[in-house]
VOGU-3710 file (C-alpha; in Angstrom, 3 decimals, decimal comma):
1> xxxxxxxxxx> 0,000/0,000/0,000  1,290/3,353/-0,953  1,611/5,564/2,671  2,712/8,818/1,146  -0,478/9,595/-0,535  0,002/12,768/-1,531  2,275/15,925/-1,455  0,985/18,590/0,745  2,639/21,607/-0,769  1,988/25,134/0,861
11> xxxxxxxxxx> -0,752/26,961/0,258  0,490/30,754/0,587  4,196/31,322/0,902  4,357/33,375/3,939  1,545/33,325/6,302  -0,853/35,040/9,047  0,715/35,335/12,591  -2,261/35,476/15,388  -2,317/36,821/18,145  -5,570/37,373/20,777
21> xxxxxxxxxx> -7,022/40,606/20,603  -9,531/42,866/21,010  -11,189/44,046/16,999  -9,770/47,107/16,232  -9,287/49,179/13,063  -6,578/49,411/10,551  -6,244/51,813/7,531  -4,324/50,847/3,953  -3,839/53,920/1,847  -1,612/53,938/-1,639
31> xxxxxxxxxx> -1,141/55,307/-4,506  -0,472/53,087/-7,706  0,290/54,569/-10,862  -1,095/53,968/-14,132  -4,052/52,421/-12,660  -6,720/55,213/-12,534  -10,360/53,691/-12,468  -9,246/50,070/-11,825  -10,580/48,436/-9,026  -8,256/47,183/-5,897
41> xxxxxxxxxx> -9,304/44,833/-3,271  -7,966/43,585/-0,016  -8,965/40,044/0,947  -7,687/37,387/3,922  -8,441/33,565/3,974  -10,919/33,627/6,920  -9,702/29,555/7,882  -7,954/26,925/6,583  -10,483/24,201/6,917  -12,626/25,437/3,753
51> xxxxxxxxxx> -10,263/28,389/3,106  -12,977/30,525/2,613  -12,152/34,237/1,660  -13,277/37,012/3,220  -12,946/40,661/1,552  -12,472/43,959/3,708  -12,740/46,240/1,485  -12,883/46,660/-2,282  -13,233/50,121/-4,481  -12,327/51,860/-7,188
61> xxxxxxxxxx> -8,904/53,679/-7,621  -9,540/57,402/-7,671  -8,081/59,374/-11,013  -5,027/60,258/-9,542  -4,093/56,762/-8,933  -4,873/57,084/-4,500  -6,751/54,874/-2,985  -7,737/54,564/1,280  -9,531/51,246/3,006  -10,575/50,823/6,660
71> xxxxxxxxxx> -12,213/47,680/8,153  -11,807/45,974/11,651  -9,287/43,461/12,665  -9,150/40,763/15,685  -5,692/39,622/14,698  -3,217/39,995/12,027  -3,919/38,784/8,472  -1,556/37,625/5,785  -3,697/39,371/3,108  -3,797/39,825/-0,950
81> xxxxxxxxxx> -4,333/43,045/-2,417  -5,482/42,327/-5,659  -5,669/44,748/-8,666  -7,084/42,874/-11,793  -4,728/39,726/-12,051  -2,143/41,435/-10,530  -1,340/40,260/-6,442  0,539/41,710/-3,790  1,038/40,147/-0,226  0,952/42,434/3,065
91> xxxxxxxxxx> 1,265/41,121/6,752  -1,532/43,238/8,355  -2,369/43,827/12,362  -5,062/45,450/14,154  -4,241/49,325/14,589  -1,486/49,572/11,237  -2,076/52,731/9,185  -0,087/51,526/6,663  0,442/53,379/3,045  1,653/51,739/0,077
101> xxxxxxxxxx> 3,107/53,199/-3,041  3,629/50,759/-6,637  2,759/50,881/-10,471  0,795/48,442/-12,430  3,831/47,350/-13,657  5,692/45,121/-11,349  2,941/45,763/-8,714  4,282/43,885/-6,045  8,246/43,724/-6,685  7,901/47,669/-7,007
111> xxxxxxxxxx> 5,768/47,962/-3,818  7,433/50,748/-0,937  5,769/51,284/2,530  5,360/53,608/4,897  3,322/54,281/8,405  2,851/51,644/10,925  3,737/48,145/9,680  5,580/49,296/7,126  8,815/47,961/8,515  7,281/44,037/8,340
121> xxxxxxxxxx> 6,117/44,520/5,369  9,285/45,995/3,551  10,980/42,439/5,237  8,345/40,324/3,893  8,141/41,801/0,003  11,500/42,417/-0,346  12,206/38,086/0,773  9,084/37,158/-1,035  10,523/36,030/-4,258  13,417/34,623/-2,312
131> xxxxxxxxxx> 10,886/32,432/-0,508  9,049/31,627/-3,660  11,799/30,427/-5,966  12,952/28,112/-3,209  9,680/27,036/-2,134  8,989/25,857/-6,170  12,664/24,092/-5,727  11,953/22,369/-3,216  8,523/21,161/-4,347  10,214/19,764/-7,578
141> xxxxxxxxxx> 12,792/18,203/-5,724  10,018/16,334/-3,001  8,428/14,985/-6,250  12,207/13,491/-7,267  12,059/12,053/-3,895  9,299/10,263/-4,242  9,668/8,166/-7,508  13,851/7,952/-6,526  14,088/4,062/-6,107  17,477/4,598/-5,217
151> xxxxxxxxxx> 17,076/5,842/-2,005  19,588/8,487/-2,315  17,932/11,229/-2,981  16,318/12,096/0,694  19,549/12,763/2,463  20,464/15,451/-0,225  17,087/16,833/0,106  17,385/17,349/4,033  20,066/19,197/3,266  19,046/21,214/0,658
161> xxxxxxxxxx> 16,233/21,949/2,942  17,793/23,160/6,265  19,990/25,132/4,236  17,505/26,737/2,012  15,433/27,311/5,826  18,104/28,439/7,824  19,106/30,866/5,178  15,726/32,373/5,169  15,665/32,926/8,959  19,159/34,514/8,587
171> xxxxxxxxxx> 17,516/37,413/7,299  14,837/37,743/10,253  17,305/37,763/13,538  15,360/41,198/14,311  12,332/39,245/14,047  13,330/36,124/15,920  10,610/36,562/18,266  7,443/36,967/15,774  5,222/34,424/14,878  6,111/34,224/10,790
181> xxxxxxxxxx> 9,052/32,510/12,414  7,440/29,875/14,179  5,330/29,581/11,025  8,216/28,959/8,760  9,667/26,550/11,088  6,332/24,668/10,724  6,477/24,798/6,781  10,229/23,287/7,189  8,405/20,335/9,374  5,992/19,993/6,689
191> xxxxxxxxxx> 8,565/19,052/4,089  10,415/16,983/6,043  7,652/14,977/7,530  6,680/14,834/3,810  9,887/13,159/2,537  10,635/11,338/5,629  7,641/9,142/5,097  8,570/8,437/1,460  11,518/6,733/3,074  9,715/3,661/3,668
201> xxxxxxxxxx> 9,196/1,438/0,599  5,408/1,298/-1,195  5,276/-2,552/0,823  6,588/-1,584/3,931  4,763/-0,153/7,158  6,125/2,673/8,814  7,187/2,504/12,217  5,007/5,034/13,267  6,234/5,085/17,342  9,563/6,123/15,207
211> xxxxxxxxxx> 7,769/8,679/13,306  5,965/10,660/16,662  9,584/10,719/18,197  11,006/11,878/15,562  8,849/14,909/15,007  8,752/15,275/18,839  12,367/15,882/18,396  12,071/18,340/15,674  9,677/20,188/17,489  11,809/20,830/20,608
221> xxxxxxxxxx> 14,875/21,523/18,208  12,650/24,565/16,899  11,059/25,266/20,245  7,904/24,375/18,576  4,573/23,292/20,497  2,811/20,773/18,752  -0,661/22,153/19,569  -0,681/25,859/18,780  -4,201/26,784/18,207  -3,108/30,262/17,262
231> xxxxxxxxxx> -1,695/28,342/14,282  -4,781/27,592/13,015  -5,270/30,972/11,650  -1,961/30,090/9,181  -1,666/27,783/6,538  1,923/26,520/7,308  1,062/25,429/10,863  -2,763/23,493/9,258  -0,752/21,675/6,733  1,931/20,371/8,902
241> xxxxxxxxxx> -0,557/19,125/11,656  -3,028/17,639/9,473  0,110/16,120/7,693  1,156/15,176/11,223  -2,325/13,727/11,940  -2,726/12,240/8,733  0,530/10,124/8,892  -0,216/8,805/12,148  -3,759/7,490/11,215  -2,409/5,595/8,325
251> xxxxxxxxxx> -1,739/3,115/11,188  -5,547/2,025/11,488  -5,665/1,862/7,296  -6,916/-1,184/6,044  -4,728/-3,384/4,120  -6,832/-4,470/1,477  -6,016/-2,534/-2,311  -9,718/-2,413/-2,347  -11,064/-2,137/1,355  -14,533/-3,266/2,566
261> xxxxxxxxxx> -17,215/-0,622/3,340  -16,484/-2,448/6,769  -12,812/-1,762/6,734  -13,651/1,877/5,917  -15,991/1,517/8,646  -13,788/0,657/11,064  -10,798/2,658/9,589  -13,237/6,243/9,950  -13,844/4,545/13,714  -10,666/4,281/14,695
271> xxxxxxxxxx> -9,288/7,338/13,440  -11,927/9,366/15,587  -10,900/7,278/18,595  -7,773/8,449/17,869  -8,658/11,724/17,801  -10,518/12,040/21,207  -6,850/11,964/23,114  -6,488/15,023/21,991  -6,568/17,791/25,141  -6,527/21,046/23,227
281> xxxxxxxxxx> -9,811/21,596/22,391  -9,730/24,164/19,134  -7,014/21,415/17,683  -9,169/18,846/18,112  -12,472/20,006/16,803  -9,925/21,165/13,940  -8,492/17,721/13,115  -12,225/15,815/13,446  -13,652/18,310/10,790  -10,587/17,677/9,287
291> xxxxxxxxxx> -11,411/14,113/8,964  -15,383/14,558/7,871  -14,210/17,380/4,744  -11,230/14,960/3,719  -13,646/11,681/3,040  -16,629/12,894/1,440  -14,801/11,580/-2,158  -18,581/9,075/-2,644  -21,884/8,414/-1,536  -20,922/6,261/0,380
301> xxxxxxxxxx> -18,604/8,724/2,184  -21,171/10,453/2,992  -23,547/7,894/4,758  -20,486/6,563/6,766  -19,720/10,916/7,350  -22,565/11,875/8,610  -22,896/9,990/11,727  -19,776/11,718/13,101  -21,017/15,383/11,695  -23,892/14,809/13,908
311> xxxxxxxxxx> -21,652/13,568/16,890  -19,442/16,264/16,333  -22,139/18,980/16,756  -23,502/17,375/19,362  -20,707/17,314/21,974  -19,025/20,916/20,432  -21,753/22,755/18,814  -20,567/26,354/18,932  -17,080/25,885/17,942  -16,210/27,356/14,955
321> xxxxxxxxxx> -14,663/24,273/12,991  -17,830/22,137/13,412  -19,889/24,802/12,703  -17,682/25,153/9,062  -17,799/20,902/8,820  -21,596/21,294/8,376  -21,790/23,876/6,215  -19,217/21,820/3,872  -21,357/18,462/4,704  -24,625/20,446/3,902
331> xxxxxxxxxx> -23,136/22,079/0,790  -21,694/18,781/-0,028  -24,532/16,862/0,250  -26,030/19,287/-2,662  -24,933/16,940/-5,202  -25,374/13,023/-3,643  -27,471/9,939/-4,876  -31,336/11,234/-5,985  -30,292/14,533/-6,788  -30,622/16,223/-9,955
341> xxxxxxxxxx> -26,815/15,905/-11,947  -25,887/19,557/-12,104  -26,230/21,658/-15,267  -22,912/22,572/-17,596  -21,750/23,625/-21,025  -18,804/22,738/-22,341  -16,607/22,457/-25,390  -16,098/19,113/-26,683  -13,183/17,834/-28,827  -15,375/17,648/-32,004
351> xxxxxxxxxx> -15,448/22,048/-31,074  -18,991/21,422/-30,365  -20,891/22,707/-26,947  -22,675/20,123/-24,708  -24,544/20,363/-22,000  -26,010/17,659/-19,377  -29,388/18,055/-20,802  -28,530/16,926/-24,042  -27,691/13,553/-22,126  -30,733/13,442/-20,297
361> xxxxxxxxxx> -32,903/10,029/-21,766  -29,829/7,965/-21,668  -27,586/6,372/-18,672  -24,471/8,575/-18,091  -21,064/8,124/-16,548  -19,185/11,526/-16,345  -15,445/10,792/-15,659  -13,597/13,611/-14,177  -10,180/13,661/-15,108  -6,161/15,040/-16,217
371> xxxxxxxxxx> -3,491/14,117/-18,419  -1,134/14,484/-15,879  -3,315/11,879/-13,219  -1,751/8,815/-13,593  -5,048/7,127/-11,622  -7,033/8,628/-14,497  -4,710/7,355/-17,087  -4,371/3,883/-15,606  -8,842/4,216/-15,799  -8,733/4,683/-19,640
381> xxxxxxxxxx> -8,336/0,962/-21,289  -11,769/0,143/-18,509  -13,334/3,146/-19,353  -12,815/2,317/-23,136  -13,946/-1,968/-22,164  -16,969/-0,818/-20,784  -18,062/2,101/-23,207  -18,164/-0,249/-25,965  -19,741/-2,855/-23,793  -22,784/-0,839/-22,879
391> xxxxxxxxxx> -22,760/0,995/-26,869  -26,315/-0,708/-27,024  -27,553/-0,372/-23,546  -28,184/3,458/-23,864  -25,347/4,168/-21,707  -23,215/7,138/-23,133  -19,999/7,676/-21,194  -18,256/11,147/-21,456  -15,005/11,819/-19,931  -14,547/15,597/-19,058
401> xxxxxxxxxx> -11,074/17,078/-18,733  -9,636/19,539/-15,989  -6,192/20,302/-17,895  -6,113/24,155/-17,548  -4,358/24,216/-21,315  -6,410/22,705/-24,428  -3,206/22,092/-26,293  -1,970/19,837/-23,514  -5,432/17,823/-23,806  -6,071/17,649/-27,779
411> xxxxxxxxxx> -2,321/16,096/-28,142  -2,925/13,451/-25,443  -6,671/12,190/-27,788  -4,910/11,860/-30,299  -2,037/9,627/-28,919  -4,904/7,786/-27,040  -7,625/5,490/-27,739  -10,309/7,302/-26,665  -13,210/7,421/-29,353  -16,253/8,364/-26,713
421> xxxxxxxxxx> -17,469/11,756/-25,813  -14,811/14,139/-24,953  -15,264/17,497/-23,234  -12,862/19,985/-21,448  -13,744/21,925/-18,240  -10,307/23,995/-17,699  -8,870/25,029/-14,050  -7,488/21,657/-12,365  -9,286/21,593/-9,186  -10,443/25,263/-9,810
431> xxxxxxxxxx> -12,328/24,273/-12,457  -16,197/24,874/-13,370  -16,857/21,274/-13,016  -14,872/20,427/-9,575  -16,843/23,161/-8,091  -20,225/22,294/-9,733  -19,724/18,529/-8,240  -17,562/19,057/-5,376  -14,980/17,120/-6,477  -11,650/16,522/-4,529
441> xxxxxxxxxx> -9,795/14,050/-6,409  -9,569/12,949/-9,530  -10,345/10,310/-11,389  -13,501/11,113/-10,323  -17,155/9,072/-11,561  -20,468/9,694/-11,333  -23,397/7,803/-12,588  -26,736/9,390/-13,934  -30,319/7,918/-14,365  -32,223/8,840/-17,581
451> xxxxxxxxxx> -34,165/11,332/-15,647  -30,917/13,192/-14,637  -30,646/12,439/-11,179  -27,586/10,500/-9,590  -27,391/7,284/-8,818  -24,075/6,984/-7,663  -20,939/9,708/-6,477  -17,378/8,265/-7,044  -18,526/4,507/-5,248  -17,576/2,784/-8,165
461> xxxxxxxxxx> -14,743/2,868/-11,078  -14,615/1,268/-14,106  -11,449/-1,114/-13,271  -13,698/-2,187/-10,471  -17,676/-2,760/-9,906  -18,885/0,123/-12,015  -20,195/-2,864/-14,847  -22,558/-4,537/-11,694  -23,683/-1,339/-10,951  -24,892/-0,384/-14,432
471> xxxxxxxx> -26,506/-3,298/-14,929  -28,312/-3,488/-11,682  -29,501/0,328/-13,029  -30,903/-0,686/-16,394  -32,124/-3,861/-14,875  -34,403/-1,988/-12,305  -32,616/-3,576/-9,678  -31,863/-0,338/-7,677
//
């Protein structure tokens, strides 16, 4: 069974420092040239369970380029101050009056501050790209890791990454004692935690009383606490603890290539369990809606979900994170068996526009996918097996593609044998059709009843049962 499941690469570069206080206002005031009658707007990402945005203020520029927001704060923000496509990062804190000067071209490498928190800001813009171009090295170089089969290449990378780190926080002695430091620390945990589990062959069970010393020990080397529910206000602290968390409940995953609804069961059981040692309260509300967001992939996700949901609000019904784990479960449950398929239009590879109606009279399978998913690839020779199987059945499959460039798609058709309905939704996991049918990984299959609604959400693929459960479908049987 393969234990590193996926890379968790960050999701901002920097990040949002908390720290308790009471709301109070801040100011952000600027002048950007050559931008007259554009509109700016200053947003934060409000939590890092559903990363939800929230905007404080957006408006157009005045003629002469000026430009003044206020709003109310509770604790600092890593924010984006976006103007068109263009994006600029600022560390704001309740109480900064903070001014900004830049031009539309090079918006945020050209960016100058003034007023108060002006001086973090000029740190964190002018090591920005710094951060970036060695946060993109070292996500190419975890991917190496991972399909090395020579088992060289992790050493090098733990050094490439404490230097690459420890360089960084060279730079910051004057702010040794803010919390973007603790926060970067956290990011360098996250990408070793990563790699360090790639360590141990696709066959082979980590040791995983090895693995919670380890990080232990990395944890007091950075004078790190392992629960910090400030943290949970920053993406670098979220993705190393639910990378944390995640690792160690790969210890109760079921064996099996194809696991039981029992084993899943008992695997969703166990990992709760699990969960319930854990004395910070905030963390672990955090981790269990956590757990209910990351497996709602199928319907039958969501039956063996929903039990928990309603445990969860139950025993902590006001905290935050449960309160966001229903929304997603409510939201979620939008699109699940008996509903109607959601409506879309989109291009097809014969440059033709399709939409679900025109499908509606006939069985469907809609097969979310990418060129670059190997999963999805390895699906193709079933999904072609049973497309021509059920030709006569009235059964139309139609694979839809997520590759943000068309190019990229159109060359891999015609290398591949794919002769049934092909349609392109761009974006990757952006895209009009992840959002439309909450999907969160890919290859992703859902089947559709004549009269448009669904009778099944990513239960079944084509390499496995998806031929039973057609023919139970046009046989009446369910």
């Amino acid at each position: 069974m393969q234990y590193f499941n996926r890379l968790l690469l960050p999701v901002c570069l920097l990040l949002s420092g908390t720290t308790n206080l009471f709301s109070q206002s801040f100011t952000l005031k600027g002048n950007i040239k050559n931008a007259k009658g554009d509109t700016i707007e200053l947003n934060y990402t409000n939590n890092y369970l559903t990363y939800d945005n929230t905007s404080m203020g957006k408006l157009k520029i005045n003629e002469d380029g000026s430009f003044k927001l206020s709003n109310q704060l509770d604790k600092p923000h890593w924010c984006s101050l976006e103007l068109g496509k263009r994006t600029a990062y600022l560390y704001i804190s309740p109480g900064d009056e903070l001014t900004v000067e830049s031009d539309t071209a090079g918006f945020s490498r050209k960016m100058k501050f003034s007023g108060k928190g002006s001086e973090i800001n000029e740190f964190l813009n002018k090591n920005y790209f710094t951060f970036e171009k060695s946060n993109r090295k070292l996500n190419k170089l975890q991917r190496e890791v991972y399909y090395d089969t020579t088992g060289k290449m992790a050493s090098s990378f733990y050094v490439f990454l404490d230097s690459t780190f420890d360089a960084k926080l060279k730079y910051a002695d004057k702010y040794k004692d803010h919390p973007m430091i603790r926060f970067i620390n956290y990011n360098r945990l996250n990408y070793r935690l990563n790699v360090r589990m790639t360590e141990f062959g696709e066959n082979e069970t980590p040791d995983f009383n090895v693995i919670e010393k380890e990080v232990n020990m990395w944890l007091a080397q950075y004078n790190l606490p392992l629960f910090n529910p400030e943290g949970l206000a920053n993406s670098f602290y979220t993705s190393f603890l639910t990378t944390y968390y995640g690792t160690l409940q790969q210890k109760f995953m079921p064996q099996a290539e194809d696991p039981s609804d029992q084993q899943l069961d008992e695997y969703i059981k166990n990992c709760w369990t699990f969960l319930d040692g854990i004395d910070d309260y905030d963390i672990q509300c955090y981790l269990k809606a956590a757990l209910i967001n990351e497996n709602l992939y199928s319907s039958n996700d969501q039956k063996r979900m929903k039990p928990y949901l309603e445990l969860l609000m139950k025993n902590q019904p006001q905290n935050s994170y449960s309160l966001l784990a229903q929304k997603e479960f409510n939201e979620n449950m939008k699109v699940s068996v008996g509903s109607m398929a959601p409506e879309f239009s989109y291009k097809g590879s014969d440059n033709k526009t399709y939409t679900m109606k025109d499908f509606f009279g006939k069985y469907v399978v809609l097969d979310v996918w990418a060129t670059w998913c190997g999963p999805c690839r390895r699906e193709i020779p079933h999904v072609l097996k049973l497309s021509q199987e059920f030709k006569d059945k009235n059964v139309q499959f139609i694979s839809i593609s997520v590759d943000p460039q068309e190019e990229t798609w159109r060359k891999f058709l015609e290398k591949e044998n794919m002769p049934w309905m092909q349609l392109w939704s761009p974006g990757n996991f952006k895209s009009d059709i992840t959002k439309k049918y909450n999907v969160r990984g890919i290859p992703f299959f859902v089947m559709v009843d004549p009269q448009g609604k669904i009778i099944d959400l990513n239960s079944y693929r084509p390499s496995g049962s998806m031929r039973e459960k057609l023919n139970e479908a046009i046989e009446g049987k369910k």
